[in-house]
C-alpha positions in Angstrom: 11.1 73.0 19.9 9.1 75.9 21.3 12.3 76.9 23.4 14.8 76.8 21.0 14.0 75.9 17.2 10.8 77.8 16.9 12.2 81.5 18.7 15.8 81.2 16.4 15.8 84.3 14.0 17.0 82.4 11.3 13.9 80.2 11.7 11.5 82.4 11.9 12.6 84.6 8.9 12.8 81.0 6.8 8.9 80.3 7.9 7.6 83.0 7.5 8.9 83.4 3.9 8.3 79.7 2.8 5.8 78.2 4.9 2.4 79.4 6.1 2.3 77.9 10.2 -0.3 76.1 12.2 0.6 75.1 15.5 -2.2 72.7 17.8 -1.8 70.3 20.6 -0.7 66.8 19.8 -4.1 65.7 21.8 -6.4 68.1 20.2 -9.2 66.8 17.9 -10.3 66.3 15.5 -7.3 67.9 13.8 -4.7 65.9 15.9 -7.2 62.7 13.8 -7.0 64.4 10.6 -3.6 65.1 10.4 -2.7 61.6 12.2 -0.3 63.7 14.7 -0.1 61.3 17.4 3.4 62.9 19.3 4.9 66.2 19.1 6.4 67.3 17.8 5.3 66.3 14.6 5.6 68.4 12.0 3.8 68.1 8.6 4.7 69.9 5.0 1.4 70.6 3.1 0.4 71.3 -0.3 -1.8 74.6 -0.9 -4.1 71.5 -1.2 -3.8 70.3 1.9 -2.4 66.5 0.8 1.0 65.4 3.1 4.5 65.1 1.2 6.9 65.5 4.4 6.5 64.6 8.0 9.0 64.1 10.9 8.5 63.6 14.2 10.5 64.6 16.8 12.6 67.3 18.4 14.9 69.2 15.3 17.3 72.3 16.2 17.2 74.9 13.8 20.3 74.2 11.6 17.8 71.0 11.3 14.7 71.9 10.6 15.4 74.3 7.6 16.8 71.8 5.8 13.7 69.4 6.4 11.3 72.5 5.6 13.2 72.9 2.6 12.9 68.9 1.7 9.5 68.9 2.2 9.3 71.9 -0.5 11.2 69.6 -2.7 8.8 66.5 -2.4 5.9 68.9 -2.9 7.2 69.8 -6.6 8.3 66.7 -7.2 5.5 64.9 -6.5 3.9 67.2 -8.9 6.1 66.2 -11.3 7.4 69.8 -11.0 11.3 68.7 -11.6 13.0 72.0 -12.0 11.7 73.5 -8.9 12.7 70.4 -7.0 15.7 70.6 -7.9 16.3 74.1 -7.1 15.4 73.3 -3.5 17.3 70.3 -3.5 20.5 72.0 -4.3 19.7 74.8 -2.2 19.8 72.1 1.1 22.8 70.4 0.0 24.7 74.0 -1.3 23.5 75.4 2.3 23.1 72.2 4.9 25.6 69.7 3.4 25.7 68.4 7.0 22.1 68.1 8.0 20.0 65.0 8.7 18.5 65.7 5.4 21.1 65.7 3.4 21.3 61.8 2.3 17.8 62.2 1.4 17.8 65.1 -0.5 21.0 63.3 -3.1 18.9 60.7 -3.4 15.9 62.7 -4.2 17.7 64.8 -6.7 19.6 61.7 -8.5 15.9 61.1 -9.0 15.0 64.0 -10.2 17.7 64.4 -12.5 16.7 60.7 -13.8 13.6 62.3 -14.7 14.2 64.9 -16.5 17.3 63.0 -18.3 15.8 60.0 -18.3 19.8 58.4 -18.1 20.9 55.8 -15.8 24.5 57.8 -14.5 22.8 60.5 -12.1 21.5 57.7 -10.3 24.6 55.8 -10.3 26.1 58.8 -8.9 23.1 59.4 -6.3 25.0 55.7 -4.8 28.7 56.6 -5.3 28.0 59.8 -3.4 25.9 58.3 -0.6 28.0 55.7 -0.4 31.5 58.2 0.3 29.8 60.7 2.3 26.8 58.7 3.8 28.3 55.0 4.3 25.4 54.3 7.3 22.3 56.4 5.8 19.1 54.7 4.9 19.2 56.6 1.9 22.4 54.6 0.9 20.5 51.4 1.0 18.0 52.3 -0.6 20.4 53.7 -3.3 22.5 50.2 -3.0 20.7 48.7 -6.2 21.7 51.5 -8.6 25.7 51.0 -8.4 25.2 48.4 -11.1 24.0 50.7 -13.6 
């Protein structure tokens, strides 16, 4: 990713804004221990507490890895219970990346989120009819599989 992800402007602008970087070896310790990074890439979305709500592993190109740095700003507030501001991320990726890898996840997540805050059955009903007509073979649609009965 140090060839091509990390040196695209659009990247860099994104990071800097959003996200405050570290970058180590895959090998080096006892950081590569602490933060269980065991390949690289590997790439990890902290709190400002330091506790882990995204990782992926693996090679992303940039129209790929702003959408996953913008997921794992989403799971941050919604792990905090911080609904609104998950949501506003959440739409942001699937107003802006409709077509990334993280798209699937990011409906499912904000079906969720909208559950929450509604605390109605139909946005996660919807979470599954959308899946399922724009994500037939996603994960996300299987795990979304249950709620078509609600």
């Amino acid at each position: 990713m140090g060839a091509v992800t990390f040196p695209d402007s659009d990247v860099i602008d994104f990071i800097a804004q959003n996200f405050i970087p570290l970058q180590f070896p895959h090998d080096q310790k006892p950081i590569a221990d602490e933060f269980r990074v065991k390949w690289t890439p590997t790439l990890v979305t902290l709190d400002t507490d330091g506790k882990e709500h995204h990782r992926t592993v693996g090679f992303l190109a940039p129209e790929d890895l702003i959408p996953s740095l913008i997921l794992g700003r989403a799971k941050i507030h919604f792990d905090q219970e911080n609904f609104e501001e998950a949501l506003k991320s959440l739409n942001a990726l699937l107003r802006n990346y409709r077509k990334s890898g993280a798209a699937p996840e990011a409906i499912f997540l904000r079906g969720i989120c909208l559950y929450k805050t509604t605390h109605k059955p139909k946005p996660l009903k919807d979470v599954y009819e959308k899946l399922e007509a724009e994500y037939p073979e996603s994960e996300w649609t299987k795990r979304a599989y249950p709620y078509r009965l609600l």
